[in-house]
C-alpha positions as CSV (number, residue, x, y, z in Angstrom):
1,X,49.9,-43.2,-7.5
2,X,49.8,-41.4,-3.7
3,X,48.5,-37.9,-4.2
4,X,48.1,-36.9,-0.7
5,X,50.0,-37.6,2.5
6,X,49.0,-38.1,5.6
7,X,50.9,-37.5,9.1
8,X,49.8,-38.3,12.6
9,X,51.0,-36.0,15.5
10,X,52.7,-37.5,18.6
11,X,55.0,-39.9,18.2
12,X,55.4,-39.4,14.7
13,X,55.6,-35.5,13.9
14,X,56.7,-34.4,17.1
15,X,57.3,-36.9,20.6
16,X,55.5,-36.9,23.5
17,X,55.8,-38.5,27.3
18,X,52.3,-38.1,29.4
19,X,54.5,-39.4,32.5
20,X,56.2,-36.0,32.4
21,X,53.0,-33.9,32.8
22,X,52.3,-36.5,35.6
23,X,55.6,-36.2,37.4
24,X,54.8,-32.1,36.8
25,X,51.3,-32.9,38.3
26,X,53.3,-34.6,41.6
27,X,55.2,-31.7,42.0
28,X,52.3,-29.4,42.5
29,X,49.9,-30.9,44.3
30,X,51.1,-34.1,45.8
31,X,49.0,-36.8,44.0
32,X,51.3,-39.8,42.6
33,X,52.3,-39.3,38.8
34,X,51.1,-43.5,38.6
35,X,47.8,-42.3,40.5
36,X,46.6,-39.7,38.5
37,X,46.0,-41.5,35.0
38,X,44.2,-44.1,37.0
39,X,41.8,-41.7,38.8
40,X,41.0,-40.0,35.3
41,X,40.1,-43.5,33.4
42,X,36.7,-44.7,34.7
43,X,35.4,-41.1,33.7
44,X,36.8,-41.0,30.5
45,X,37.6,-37.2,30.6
46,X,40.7,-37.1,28.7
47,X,38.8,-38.9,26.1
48,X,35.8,-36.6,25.8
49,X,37.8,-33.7,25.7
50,X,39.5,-34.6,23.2
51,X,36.4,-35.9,21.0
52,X,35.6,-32.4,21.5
53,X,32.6,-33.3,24.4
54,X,33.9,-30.9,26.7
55,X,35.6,-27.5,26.5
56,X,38.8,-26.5,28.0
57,X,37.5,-24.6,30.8
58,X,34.8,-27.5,31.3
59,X,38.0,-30.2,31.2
60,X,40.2,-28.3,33.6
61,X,37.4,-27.9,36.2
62,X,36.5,-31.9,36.6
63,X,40.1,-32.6,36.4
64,X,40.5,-30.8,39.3
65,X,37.5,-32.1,40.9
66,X,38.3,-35.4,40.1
67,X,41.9,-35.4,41.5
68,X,40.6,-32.9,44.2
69,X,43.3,-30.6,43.9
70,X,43.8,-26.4,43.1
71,X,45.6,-25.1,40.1
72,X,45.9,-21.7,38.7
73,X,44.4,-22.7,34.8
74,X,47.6,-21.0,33.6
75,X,50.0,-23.1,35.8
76,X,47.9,-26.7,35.0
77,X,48.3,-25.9,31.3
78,X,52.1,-25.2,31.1
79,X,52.2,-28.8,33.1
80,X,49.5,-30.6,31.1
81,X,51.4,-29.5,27.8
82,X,55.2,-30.1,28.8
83,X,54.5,-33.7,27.1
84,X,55.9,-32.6,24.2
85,X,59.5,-33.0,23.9
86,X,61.4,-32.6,20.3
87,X,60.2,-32.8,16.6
88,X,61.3,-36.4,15.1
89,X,61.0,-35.6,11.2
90,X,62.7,-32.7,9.7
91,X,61.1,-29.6,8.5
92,X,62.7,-30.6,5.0
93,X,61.3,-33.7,4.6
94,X,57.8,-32.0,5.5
95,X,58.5,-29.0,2.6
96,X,59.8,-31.4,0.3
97,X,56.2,-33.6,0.4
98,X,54.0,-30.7,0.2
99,X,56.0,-29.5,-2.9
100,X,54.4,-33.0,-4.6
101,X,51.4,-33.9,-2.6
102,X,48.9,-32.9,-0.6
103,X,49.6,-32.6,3.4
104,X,47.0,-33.6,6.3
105,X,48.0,-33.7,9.5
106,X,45.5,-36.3,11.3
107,X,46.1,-36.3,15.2
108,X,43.6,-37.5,17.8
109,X,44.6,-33.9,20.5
110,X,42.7,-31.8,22.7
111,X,42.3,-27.8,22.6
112,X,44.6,-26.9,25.2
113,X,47.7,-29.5,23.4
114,X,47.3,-28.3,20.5
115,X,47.6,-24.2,21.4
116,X,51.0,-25.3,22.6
117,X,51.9,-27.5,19.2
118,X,51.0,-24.4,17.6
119,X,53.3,-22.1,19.6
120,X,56.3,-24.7,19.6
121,X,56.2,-26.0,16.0
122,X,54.2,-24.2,13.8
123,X,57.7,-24.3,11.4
124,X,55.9,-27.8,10.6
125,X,52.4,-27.3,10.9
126,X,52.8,-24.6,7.8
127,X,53.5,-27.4,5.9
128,X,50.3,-28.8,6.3
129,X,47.5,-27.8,3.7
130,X,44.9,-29.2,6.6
131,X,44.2,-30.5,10.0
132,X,42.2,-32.9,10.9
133,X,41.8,-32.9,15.1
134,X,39.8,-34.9,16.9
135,X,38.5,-32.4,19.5
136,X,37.5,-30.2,16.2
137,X,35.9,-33.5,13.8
138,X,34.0,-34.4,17.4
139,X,35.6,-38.3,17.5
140,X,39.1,-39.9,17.4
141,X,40.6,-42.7,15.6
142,X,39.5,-45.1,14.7
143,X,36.1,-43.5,14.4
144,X,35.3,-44.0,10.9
145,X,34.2,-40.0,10.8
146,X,37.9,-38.9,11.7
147,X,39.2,-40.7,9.0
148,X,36.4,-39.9,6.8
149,X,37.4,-36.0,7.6
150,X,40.7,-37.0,6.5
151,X,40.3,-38.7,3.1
152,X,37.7,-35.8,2.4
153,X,40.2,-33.1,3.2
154,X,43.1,-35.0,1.4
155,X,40.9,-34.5,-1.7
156,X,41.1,-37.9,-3.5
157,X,40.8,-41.6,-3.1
158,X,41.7,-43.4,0.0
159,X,43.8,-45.6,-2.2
160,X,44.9,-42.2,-3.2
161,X,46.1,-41.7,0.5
162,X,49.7,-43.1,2.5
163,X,49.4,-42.7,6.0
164,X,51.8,-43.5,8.9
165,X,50.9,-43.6,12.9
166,X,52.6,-44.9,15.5
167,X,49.8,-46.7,16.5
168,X,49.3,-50.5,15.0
169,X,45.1,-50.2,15.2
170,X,44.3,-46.8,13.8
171,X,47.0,-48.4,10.7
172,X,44.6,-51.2,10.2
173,X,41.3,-49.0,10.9
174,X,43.2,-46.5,8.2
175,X,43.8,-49.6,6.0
176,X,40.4,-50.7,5.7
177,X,38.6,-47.8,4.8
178,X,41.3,-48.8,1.6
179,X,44.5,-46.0,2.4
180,X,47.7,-47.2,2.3
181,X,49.1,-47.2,6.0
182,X,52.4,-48.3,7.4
183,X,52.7,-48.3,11.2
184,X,55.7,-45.4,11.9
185,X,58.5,-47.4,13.8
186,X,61.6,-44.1,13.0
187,X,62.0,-42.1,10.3
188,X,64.7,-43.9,8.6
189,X,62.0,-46.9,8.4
190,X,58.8,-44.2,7.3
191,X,61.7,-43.0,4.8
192,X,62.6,-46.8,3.5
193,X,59.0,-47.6,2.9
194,X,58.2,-44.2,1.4
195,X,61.0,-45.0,-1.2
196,X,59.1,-48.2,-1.8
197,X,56.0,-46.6,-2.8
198,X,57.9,-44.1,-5.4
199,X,57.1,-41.0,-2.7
200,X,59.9,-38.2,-3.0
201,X,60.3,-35.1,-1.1
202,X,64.0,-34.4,-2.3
């Protein structure tokens, strides 16, 4: 029997698009939206910041120095956190789980994301009763610690555990530490194989 229930955050709890912070990014200083992700990969700093290697002042400061462009901090971060576009599961399918089970939110995010999840849609973060953020446990799926933070602050047994991300190898990482995981596809699919499992939240 599930006893706790466990969400991932973009693409699942709420949608993102990183090609609309690019496109933002072209707009203010020039560089290609295409251009930018590829200048910011052989450094890995969107990775270490959000494994928590680097703060946000650190992160904005070689971002600009690796792009070579000026930003006021407050303009970057209203561009670098317009990802987020709409939430895809309802509020009442959120308060009807936590009514029965135990909520964590497990999200691989960064500092600066998440202040803006928090603003935009903390009607569905209240639901959760923890959060278990990369840049905060210091590694991101499928690091074995993240999901260890997860299964810890869930409170029972991985087996114990149903997971869903939209992403097919942190399923199968989540799978063999033993939870039950289901790659998220929509919610009427995450609904159908919640069903399966005997999982209500009406």
């Amino acid at each position: 029997m599930h006893k706790a229930i466990l969400f991932d955050l973009g693409r699942v709890l709420v949608h993102f698009d990183f090609q609309i912070g690019y496109r933002g990014l072209e707009e203010a200083c020039g560089i290609p939206a295409l251009e930018i992700p590829r200048r910011l990969a052989p450094g890995g700093l969107v990775e270490r910041f959000e494994s928590g290697q680097v703060s946000a002042e650190a992160f904005f400061d070689e971002f600009q120095q690796t792009l070579g462009i000026q930003l006021p901090f407050e303009r970057f971060c209203e561009i670098w956190s317009s990802i987020f576009t709409h939430a895809i599961l309802p509020e009442s399918m959120l308060a009807g789980l936590r009514k029965r089970y135990r909520m964590v939110l497990l999200s691989n995010t960064n500092a600066l994301h998440f202040v803006m999840i928090r603003q935009w849609y903390e009607h569905l973060l209240r639901h959760f009763d923890e959060l278990v953020l990369s840049h905060e446990v210091g590694a991101m799926k499928p690091d074995d610690k993240i999901f260890d933070a997860a299964v810890s602050a869930a409170g029972c047994r991985p087996e114990e555990c149903f997971y869903t991300d939209d992403i097919e190898r942190y399923v199968a990482a989540a799978r063999t530490r033993g939870i039950d995981a289901v790659v998220f596809q929509s919610r009427a699919q995450l609904e159908e194989e919640m069903q399966t499992r005997g999982i209500a939240w009406d």
